[in-house]
C-alpha positions as CSV (number, residue, x, y, z in Angstrom):
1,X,-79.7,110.1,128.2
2,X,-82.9,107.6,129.6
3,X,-79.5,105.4,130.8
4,X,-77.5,107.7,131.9
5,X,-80.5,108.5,134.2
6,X,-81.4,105.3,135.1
7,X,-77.8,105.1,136.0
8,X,-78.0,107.8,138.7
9,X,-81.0,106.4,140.2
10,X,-79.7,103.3,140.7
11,X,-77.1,104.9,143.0
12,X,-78.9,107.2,144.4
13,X,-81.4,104.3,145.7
14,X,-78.1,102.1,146.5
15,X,-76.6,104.6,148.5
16,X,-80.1,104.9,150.8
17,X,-80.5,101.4,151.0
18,X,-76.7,101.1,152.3
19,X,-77.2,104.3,154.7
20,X,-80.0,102.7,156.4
21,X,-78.3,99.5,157.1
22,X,-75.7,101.5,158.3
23,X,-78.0,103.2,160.4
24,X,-79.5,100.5,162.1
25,X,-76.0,98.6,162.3
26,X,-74.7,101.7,164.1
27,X,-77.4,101.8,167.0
28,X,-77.1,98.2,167.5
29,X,-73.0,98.4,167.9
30,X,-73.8,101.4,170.3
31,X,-75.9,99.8,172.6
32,X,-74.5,96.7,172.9
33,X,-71.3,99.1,173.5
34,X,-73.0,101.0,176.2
35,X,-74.4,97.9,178.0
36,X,-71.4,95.7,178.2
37,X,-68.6,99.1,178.9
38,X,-71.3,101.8,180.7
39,X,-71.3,102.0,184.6
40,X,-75.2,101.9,184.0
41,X,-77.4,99.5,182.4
42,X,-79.6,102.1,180.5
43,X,-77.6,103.6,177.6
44,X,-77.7,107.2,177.4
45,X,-80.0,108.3,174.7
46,X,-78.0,111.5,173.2
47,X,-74.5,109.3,173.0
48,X,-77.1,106.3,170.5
49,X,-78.4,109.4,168.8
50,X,-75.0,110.9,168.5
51,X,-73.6,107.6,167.2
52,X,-76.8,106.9,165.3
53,X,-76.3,110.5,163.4
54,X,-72.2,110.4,163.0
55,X,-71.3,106.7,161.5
56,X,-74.2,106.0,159.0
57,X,-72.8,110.1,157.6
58,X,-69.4,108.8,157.1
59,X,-70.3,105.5,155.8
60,X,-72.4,107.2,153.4
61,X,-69.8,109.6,152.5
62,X,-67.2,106.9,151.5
63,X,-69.5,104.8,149.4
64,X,-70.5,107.6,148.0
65,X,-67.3,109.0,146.9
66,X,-66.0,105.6,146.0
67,X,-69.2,105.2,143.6
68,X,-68.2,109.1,141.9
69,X,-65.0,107.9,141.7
70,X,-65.7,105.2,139.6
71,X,-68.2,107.2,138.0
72,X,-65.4,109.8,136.9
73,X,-63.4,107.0,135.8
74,X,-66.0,105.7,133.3
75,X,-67.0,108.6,132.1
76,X,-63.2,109.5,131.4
77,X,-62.6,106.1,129.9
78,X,-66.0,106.8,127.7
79,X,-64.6,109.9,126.4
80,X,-61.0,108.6,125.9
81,X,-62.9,105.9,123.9
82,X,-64.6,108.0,121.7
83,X,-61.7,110.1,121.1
84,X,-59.9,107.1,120.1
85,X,-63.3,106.1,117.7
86,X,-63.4,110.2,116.3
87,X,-59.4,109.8,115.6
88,X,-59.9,106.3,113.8
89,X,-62.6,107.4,111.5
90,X,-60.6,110.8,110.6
91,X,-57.8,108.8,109.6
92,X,-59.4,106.3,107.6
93,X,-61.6,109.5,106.0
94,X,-57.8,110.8,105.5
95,X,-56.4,107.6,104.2
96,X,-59.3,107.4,101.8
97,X,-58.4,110.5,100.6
98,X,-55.3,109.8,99.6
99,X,-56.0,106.7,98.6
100,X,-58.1,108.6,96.2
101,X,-55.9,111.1,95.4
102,X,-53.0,108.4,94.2
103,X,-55.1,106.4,92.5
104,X,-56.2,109.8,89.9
105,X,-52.5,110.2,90.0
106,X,-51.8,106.9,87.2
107,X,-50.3,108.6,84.6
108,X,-47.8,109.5,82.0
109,X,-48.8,113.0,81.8
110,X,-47.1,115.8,83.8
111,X,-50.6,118.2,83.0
112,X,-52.2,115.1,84.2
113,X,-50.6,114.6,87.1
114,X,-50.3,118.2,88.1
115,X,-54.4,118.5,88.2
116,X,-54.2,115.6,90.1
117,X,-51.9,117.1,92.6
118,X,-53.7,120.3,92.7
119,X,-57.5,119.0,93.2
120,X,-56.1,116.7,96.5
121,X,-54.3,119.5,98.1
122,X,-57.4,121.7,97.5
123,X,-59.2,118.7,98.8
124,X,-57.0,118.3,102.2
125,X,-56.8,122.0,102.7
126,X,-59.5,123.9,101.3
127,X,-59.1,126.5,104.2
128,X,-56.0,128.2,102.3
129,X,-56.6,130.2,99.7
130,X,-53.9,130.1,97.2
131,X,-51.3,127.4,97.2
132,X,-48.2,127.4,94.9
133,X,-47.0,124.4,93.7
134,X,-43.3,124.6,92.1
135,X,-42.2,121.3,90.3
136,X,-37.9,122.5,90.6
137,X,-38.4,125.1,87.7
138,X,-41.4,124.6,86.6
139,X,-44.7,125.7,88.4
140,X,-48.4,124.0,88.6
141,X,-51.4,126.1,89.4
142,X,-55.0,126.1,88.6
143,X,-55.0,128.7,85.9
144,X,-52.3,127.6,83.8
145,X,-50.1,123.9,84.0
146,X,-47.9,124.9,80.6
147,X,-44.4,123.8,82.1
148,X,-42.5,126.5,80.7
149,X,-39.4,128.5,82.2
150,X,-41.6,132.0,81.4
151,X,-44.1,130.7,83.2
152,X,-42.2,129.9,86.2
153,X,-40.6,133.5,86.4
154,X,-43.6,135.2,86.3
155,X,-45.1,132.9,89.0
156,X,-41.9,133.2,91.2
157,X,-42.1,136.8,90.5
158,X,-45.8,137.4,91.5
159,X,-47.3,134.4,93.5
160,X,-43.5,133.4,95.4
161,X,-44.7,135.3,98.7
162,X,-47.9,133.4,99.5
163,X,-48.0,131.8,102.9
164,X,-48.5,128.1,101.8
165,X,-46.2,126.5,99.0
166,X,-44.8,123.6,98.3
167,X,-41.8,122.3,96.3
168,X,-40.7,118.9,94.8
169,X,-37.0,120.0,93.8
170,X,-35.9,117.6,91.1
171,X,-32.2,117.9,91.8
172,X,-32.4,116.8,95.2
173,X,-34.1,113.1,94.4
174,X,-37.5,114.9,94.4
175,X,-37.7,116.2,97.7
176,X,-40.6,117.6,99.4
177,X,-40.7,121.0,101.2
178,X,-44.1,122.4,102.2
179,X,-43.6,126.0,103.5
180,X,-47.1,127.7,105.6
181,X,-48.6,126.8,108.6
182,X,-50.3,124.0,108.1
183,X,-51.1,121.8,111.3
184,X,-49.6,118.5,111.5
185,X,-52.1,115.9,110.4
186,X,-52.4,117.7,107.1
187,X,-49.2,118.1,106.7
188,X,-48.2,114.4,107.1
189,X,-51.3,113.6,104.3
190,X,-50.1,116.8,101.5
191,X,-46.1,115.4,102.4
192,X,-47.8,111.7,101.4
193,X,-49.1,112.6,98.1
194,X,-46.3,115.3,96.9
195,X,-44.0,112.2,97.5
196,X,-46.4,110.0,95.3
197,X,-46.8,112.9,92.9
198,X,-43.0,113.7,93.0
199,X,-42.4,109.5,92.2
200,X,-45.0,110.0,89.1
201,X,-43.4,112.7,87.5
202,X,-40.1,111.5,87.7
203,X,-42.1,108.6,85.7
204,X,-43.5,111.0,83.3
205,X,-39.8,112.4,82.8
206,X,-38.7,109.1,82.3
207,X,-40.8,108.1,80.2
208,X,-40.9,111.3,77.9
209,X,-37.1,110.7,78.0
210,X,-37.4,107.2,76.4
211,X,-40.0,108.6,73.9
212,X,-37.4,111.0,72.8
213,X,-35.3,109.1,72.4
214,X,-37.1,106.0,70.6
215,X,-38.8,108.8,68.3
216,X,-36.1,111.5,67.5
217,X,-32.9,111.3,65.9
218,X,-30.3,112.1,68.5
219,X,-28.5,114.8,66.1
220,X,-30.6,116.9,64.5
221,X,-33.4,116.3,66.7
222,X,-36.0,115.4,64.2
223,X,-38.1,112.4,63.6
224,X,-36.3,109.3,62.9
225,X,-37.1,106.5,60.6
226,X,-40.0,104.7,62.8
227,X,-41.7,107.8,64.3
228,X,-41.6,108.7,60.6
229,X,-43.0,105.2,59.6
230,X,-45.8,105.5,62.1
231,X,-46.6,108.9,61.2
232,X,-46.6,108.4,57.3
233,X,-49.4,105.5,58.3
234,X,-51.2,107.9,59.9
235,X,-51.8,110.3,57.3
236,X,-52.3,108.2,54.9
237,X,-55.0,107.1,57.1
238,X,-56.2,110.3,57.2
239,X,-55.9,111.5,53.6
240,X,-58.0,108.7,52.5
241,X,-60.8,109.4,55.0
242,X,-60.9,112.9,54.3
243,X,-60.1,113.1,50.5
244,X,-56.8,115.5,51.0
245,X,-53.8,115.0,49.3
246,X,-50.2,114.0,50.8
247,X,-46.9,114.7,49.7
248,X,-43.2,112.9,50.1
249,X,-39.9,114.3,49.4
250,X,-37.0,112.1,49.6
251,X,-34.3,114.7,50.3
252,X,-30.7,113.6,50.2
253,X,-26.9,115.6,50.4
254,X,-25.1,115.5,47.7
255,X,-21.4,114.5,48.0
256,X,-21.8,113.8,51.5
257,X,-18.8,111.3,51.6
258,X,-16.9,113.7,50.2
259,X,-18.0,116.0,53.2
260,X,-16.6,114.1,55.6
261,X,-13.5,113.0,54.3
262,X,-12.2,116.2,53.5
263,X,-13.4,118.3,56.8
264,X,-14.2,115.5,59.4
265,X,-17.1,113.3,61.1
266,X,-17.6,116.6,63.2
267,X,-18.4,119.1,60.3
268,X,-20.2,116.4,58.9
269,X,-22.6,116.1,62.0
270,X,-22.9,119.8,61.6
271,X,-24.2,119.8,58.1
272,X,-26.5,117.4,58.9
273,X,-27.9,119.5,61.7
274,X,-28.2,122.4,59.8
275,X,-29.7,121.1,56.9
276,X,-32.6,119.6,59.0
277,X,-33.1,123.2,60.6
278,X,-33.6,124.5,57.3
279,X,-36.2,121.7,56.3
280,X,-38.0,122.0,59.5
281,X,-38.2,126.2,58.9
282,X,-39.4,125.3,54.8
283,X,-42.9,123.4,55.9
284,X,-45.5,124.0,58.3
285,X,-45.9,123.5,62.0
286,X,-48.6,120.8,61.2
287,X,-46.2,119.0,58.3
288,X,-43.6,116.4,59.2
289,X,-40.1,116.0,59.3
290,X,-37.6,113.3,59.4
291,X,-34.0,111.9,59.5
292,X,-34.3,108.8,57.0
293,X,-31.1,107.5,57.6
294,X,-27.6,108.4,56.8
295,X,-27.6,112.0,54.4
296,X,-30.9,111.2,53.9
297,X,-34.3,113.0,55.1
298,X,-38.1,112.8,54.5
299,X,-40.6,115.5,54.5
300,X,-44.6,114.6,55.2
301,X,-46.7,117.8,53.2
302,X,-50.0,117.5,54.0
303,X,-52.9,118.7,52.0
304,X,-50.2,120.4,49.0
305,X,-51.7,121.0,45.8
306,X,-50.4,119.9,42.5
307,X,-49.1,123.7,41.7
308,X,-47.5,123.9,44.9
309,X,-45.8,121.3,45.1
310,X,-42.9,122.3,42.9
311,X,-42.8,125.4,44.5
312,X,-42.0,124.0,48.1
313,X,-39.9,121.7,47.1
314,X,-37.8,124.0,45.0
315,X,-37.6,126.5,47.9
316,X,-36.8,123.3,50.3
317,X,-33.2,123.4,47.8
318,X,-32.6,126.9,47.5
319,X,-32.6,127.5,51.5
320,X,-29.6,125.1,51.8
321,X,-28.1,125.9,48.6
322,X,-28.0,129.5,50.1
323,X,-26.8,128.3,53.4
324,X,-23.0,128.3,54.2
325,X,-21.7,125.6,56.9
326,X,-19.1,127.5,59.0
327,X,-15.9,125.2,58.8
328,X,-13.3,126.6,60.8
329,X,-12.3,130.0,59.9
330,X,-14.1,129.2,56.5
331,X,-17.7,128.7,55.7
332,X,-18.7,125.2,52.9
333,X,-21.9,125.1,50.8
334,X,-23.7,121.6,50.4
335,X,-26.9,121.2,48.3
336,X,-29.6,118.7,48.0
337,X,-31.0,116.1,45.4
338,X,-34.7,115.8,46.1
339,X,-37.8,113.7,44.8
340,X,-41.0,114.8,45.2
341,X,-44.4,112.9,44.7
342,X,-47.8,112.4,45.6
343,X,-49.5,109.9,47.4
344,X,-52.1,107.8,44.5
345,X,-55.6,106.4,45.1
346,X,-55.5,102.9,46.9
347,X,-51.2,103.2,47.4
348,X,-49.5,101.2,49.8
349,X,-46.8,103.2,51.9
350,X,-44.2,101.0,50.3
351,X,-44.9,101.9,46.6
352,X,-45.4,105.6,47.9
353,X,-41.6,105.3,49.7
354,X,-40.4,103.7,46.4
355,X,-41.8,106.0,44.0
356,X,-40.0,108.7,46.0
357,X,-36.9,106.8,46.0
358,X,-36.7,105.9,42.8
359,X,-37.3,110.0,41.6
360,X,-34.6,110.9,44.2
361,X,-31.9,108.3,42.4
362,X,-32.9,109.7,38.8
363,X,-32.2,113.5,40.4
364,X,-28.5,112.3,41.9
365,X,-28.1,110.4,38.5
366,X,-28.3,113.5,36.3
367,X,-26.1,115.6,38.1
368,X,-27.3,116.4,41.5
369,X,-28.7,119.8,43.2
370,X,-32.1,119.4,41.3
371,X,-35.7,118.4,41.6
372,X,-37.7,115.2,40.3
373,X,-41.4,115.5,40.7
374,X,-44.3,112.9,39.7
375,X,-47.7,114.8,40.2
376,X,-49.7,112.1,38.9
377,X,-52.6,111.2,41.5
378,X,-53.6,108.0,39.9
């Protein structure tokens, strides 16, 4: 303000000093004008006033409009400048933002990623107050980021008709739709991270796609032998930490060869399948289950007493004794040879895997369809 002032002054005090020496310039000119051109020697004292009054006015006046001009000018360059200042710092305050918001974004984790999402589209647009965001068929909100197919029916059935939503459709290479008004800038910043958020979760699909597959037997859809490895180290671990007992049934189908040779590779796959639905519906949700290899599966029965063990693993061959395969127009039963054991103080997985293995040979060897057990704990 104190320059913006001084400013003024300065031209106010410039434009007197120039009107005088206009002033006195002009009376000169007109006398010297009237001597040398006038019939008479003495110059008429109303014509000097008159020129006096007139040419120092419109000397004035254009000085004076060129200096507001240039005035205007400034002062529209100064505001065009800070415009340009208050538009660079709001994009590096957006850029920072989602800078931020991509960098919370690392991860393998679809809840993860969908928090993520959701805090920096709150963040950009906090103005809106409900925003839907629909990964293809499955839906992130606040209040609930289970990606189920339930879930995204009841959200398209009572949250599809809100103003602002957007979309990252999966089957069209992840595409971004934002549907609201939203105004341009934000726009461009939510379309940013949706696109880095779509690119993570097609990660985090990818990924979960490889741990499927590295993890689960491609038929029945179980464990395979290393997920089943890693987990039997694990609760071992456990176990000896927190003093419970573990259990291990080598389960394998008897005649299996026979199986296929007589109805085919296909009803053999079958069989297989089945039988490791009806293991996974014998144990708990919190016990494992596994494809071994070949006929042969593994079940992982944690904290099982010594009286129940029999009893599980005697149900475990009366479900698929019970069960018939269909075959065709007809229907083939299968059973199971099993060996059942616990784990022993200070035992190695390897003499735990063996001891099961060897019970599960002496079942086959005297005639199949039966249980071995070895309950000793030490």
């Amino acid at each position: 303000m104190v320059n913006y002032l001084r400013i003024r002054l300065g031209r106010i005090i410039a434009t007197m000093v120039i009107t005088s020496l206009a002033t006195m310039i002009s009376v000169t000119l007109s006398y010297f004008i009237w001597y040398f051109f006038a019939a008479s020697p003495t110059p008429n004292l109303t014509i000097l006033l008159t020129c006096a009054a007139v040419c120092p006015l419109i000397i004035a006046s254009s000085v004076s409009y060129c200096l507001l001009r240039q005035q205007d000018e400034l002062d529209k360059s100064r505001a065009d400048l800070q415009r340009a200042v208050m538009y660079s710092t709001r994009l590096c305050e957006d850029q920072k933002i989602i800078h931020e918001a991509i960098s919370t974004m690392d991860s393998i984790n679809s809840g993860e990623i969908g928090r993520s999402l959701i805090c920096a589209v709150k963040r950009i647009v906090p103005d809106i107050a409900d925003i839907l965001i629909r990964v293809d068929s499955e839906v992130i909100d606040s209040e609930n980021l289970d990606f189920t197919t339930e879930i995204a029916k009841e959200s398209k059935n009572s949250r599809v008709d809100k103003p602002t939503s957007i979309y990252l459709d999966k089957n069209r290479n992840w595409l971004v739709q934002i549907h609201g008004d939203v105004n341009p800038t934000k726009r461009w910043m939510l379309e940013t991270i949706c696109q880095h958020a779509a690119a993570m979760f097609k990660n985090a699909q990818l990924h979960k796609d490889m741990e499927t597959k590295a993890l689960y037997d491609g038929l029945t859809g179980i464990f395979n032998r290393r997920a089943i490895e890693d987990r039997l180290d694990v609760e071992m671990s456990r176990c000896g930490r927190s003093g419970h007992s573990l259990a291990l049934l080598m389960i394998d189908i008897d005649h299996f060869k026979q199986i296929n040779d007589a109805y085919g590779h296909n009803v053999g796959d079958l069989v297989l399948a089945g039988v490791a639905k009806l293991l996974i519906k014998s144990v708990r949700v919190g016990d494992v289950c596994g494809r071994w290899g070949g006929e042969e599966f593994i079940l992982l029965i944690v904290d099982l007493s010594e009286e129940n063990l029999p009893k599980i693993a005697e149900n475990v061959r009366k479900s698929v004794e019970k069960k018939e395969f269909k075959c065709g127009t007809n229907y083939i039963n299968v059973t199971i040879s099993v060996g059942a054991t616990l784990l022993r103080l200070e035992e190695n997985a390897d003499d735990f895997k063996k001891r099961a293995d060897n019970l599960l040979y002496l079942a086959k060897q005297e005639g199949r369809n039966r249980v071995l057990l070895d309950l000793r704990s030490q």
